[in-house]
C-alpha positions as a Markdown table, in Angstrom:
| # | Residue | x | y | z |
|---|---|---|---|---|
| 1 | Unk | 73.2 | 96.4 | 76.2 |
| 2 | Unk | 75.8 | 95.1 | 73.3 |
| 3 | Unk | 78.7 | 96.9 | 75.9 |
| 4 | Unk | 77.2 | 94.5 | 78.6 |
| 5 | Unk | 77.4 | 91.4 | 76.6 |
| 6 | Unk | 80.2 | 92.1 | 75.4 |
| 7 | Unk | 82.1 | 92.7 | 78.7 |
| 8 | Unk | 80.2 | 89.9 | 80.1 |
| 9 | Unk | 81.9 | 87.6 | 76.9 |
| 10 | Unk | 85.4 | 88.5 | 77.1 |
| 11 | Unk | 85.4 | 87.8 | 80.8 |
| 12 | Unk | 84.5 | 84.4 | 81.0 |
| 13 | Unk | 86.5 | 84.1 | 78.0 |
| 14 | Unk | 89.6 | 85.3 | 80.1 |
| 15 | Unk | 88.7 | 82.9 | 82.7 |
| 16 | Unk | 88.6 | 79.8 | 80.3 |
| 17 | Unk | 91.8 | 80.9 | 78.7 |
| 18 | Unk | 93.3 | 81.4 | 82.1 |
| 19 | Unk | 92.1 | 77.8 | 83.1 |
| 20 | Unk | 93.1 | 76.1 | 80.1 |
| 21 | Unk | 96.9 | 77.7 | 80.2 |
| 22 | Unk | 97.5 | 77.1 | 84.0 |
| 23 | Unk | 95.3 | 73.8 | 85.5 |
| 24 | Unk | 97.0 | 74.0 | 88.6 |
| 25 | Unk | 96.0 | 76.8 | 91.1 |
| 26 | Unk | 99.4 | 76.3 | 92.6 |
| 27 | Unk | 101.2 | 76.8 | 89.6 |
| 28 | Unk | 99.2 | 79.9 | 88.7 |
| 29 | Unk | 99.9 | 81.1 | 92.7 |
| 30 | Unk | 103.8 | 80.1 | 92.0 |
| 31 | Unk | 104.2 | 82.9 | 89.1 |
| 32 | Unk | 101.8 | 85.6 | 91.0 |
| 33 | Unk | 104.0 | 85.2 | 93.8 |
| 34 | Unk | 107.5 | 85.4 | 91.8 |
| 35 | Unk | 106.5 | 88.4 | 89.3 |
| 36 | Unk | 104.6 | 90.3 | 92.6 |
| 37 | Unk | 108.0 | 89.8 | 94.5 |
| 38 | Unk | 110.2 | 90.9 | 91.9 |
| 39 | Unk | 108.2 | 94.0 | 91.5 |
| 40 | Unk | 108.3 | 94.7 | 95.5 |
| 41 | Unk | 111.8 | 94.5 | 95.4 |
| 42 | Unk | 113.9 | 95.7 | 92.5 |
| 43 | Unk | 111.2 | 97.7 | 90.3 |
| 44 | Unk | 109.4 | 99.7 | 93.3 |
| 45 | Unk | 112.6 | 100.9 | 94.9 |
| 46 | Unk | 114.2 | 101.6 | 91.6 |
| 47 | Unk | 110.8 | 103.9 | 91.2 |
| 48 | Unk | 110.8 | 105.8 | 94.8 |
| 49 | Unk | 114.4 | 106.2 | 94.2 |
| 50 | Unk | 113.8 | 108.3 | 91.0 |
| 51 | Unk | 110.8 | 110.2 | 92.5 |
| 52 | Unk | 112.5 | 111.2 | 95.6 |
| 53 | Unk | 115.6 | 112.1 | 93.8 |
| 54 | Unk | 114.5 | 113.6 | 90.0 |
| 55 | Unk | 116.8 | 114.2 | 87.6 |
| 56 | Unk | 116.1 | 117.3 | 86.9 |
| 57 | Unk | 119.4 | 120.3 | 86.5 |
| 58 | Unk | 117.9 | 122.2 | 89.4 |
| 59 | Unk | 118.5 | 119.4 | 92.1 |
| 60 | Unk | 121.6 | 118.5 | 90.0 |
| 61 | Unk | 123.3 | 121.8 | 90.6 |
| 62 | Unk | 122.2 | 121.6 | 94.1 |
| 63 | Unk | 123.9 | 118.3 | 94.6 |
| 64 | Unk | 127.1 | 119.8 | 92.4 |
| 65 | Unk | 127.1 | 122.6 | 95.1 |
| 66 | Unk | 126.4 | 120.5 | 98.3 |
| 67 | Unk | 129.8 | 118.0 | 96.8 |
| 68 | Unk | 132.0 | 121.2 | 96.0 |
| 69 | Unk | 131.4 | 122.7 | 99.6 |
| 70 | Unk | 132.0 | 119.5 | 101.0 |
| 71 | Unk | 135.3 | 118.4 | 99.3 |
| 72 | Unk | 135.8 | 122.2 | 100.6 |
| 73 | Unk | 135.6 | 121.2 | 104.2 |
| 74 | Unk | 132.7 | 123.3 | 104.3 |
| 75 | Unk | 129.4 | 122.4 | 106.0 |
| 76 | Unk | 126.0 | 121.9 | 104.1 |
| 77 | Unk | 124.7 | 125.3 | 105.6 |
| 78 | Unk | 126.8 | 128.4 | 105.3 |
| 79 | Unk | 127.3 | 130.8 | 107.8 |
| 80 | Unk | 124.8 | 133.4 | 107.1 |
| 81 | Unk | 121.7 | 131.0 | 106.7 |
| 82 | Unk | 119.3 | 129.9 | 109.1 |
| 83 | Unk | 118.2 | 126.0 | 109.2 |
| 84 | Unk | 114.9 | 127.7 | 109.5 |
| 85 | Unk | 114.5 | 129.6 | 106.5 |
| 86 | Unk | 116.3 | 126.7 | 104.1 |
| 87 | Unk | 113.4 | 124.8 | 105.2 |
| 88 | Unk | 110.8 | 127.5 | 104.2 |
| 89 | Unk | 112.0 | 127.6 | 100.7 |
């Protein structure tokens, strides 16, 4: 019961607190909308990047191999190995 007043409390709290620093709805809708669009379009890309790509020295000394055999005039795929199978790896 304390846990529920408590909650209960510190949320309309937050609300007066939120009232009191931004009287205008349009004001508070003015910063939503600039920090939400920031965040959509340098910090979320910046994060896929980094997942899709990691950092970690396995997929760098694939990417160091990929560059040598292609400042070697060589294609990504050698010879001997089947599109197939790289795929199954």
């Amino acid at each position: 019961m304390a846990k529920y007043l408590i909650c209960r409390t510190l949320v309309v709290l937050f609300l007066t607190v939120t009232s009191y620093l931004f009287p205008s709805v349009n004001l508070f809708l003015v910063l939503c909308g600039s920090l939400f669009g920031t965040l959509i379009t340098i910090i979320v890309p910046v994060c896929l990047y980094n997942r899709a790509f990691p950092s970690d020295p396995k997929y760098l000394a694939m990417d160091l191999k990929a560059n040598a055999n292609n400042a070697n005039g060589h294609d990504e795929l050698d010879d001997t190995e089947e599109p197939l199978l790289l795929l199954r790896k």
